[in-house]
C-alpha positions in Angstrom: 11.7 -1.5 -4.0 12.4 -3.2 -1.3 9.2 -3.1 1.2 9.1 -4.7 4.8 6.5 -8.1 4.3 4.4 -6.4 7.0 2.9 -3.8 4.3 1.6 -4.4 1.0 4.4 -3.9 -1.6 1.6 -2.4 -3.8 0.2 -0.2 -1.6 2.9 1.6 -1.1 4.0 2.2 -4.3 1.0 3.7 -5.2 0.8 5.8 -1.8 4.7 7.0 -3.7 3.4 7.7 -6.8 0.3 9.5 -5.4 2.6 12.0 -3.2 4.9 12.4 -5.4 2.1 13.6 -8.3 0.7 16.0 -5.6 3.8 17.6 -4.7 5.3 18.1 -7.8 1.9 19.8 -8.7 1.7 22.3 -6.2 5.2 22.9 -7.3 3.6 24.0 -11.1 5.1 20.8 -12.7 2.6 18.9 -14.7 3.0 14.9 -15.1 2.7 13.3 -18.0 2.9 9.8 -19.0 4.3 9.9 -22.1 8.4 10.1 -21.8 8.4 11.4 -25.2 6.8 14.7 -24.0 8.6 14.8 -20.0 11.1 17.3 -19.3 12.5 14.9 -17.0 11.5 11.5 -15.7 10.7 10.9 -11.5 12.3 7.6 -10.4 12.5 6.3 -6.9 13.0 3.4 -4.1 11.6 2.7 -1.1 13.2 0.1 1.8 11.4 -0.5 4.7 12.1 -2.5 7.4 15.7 -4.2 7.3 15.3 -5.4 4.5 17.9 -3.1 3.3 21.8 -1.7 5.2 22.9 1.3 4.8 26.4 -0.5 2.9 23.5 -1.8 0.2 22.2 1.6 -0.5 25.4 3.5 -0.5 26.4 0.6 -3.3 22.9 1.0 -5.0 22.0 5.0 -4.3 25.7 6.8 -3.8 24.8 8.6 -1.1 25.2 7.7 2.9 22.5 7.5 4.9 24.0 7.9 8.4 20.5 7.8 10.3 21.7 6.7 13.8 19.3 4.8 15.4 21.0 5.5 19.0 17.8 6.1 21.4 15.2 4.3 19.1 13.2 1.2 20.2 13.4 -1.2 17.4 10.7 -3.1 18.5 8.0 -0.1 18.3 10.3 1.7 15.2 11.6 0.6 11.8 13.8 2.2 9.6 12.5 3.6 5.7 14.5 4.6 3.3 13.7 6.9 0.5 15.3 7.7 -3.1 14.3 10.2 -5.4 16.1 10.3 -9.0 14.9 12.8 -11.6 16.4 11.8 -15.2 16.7 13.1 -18.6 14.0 11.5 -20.5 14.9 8.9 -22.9 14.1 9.1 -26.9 14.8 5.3 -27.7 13.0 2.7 -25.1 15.6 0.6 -23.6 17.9 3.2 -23.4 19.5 3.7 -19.8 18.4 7.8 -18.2 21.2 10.1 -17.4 20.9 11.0 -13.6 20.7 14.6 -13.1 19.4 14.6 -9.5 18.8 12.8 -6.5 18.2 12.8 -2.5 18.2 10.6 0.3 16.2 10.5 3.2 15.8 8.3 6.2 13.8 7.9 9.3 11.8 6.1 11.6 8.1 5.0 11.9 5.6 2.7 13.5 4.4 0.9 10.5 1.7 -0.4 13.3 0.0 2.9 12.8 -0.1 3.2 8.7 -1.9 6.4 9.9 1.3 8.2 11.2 3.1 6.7 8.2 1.7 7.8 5.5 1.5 11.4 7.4 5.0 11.7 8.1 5.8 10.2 4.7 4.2 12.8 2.7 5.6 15.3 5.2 9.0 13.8 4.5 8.7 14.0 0.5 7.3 17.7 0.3 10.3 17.9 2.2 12.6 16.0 0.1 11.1 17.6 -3.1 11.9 21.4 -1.3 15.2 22.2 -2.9 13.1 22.0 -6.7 12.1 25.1 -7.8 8.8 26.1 -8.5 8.2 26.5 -12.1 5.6 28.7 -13.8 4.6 25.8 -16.6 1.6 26.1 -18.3 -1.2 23.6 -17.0 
């Protein structure tokens, strides 16, 4: 994770965690901590700030970016960038996750205002998390 100095690397990895638990829940999955008993494991990254180009995630993530930042103030805005990888859960520890899905999303925010931030974050997730289907598990 690679988090702009301005924010507390810590705080926004739980604010990630936190979203993504609640939006996979109103989706019917359940979370579970042990990877013994997960369908499938959540991974993800976060680069805020330019602390991250788009050449470094495409090596990293796979996927292009492309967020054009024609029009945007870069001294009010700063670019995030978010991954979301779901894996095959692993039997032996150690053992590197098969990659069965991912996404890729960019934009811009004010991290002044950690009030819009986390707004439009968890607005950006749900989103994010949209093309998952809802599932019927029991609870």
């Amino acid at each position: 994770m690679f988090v702009d100095p301005r924010l507390d690397k810590q705080q926004v990895l739980q604010h990630m965690q936190d979203t993504l638990k609640k939006v996979l829940l109103t989706k019917g999955y359940r979370w579970v901590e042990d990877t013994q008993l997960a369908d499938f494991q959540v991974g993800f990254g976060v680069a805020m700030g330019t602390q991250m180009s788009d050449e470094q995630i495409l090596a990293a993530a796979g996927l292009v970016p492309g967020l054009s930042n024609q029009g945007v103030d870069p001294k009010k805005y700063d670019k995030g960038s978010v991954l979301i990888s779901l894996f095959k859960p692993t039997a032996i520890v150690g053992q590197s996750s098969e990659m069965v899905w991912r996404v890729l999303a960019q934009g811009f925010a004010n991290i002044k205002d950690m009030d819009e931030v986390k707004t439009r974050f968890d607005g950006l997730i749900d989103e994010m998390l949209s093309a998952l289907p809802v599932t019927h598990a029991v609870q």
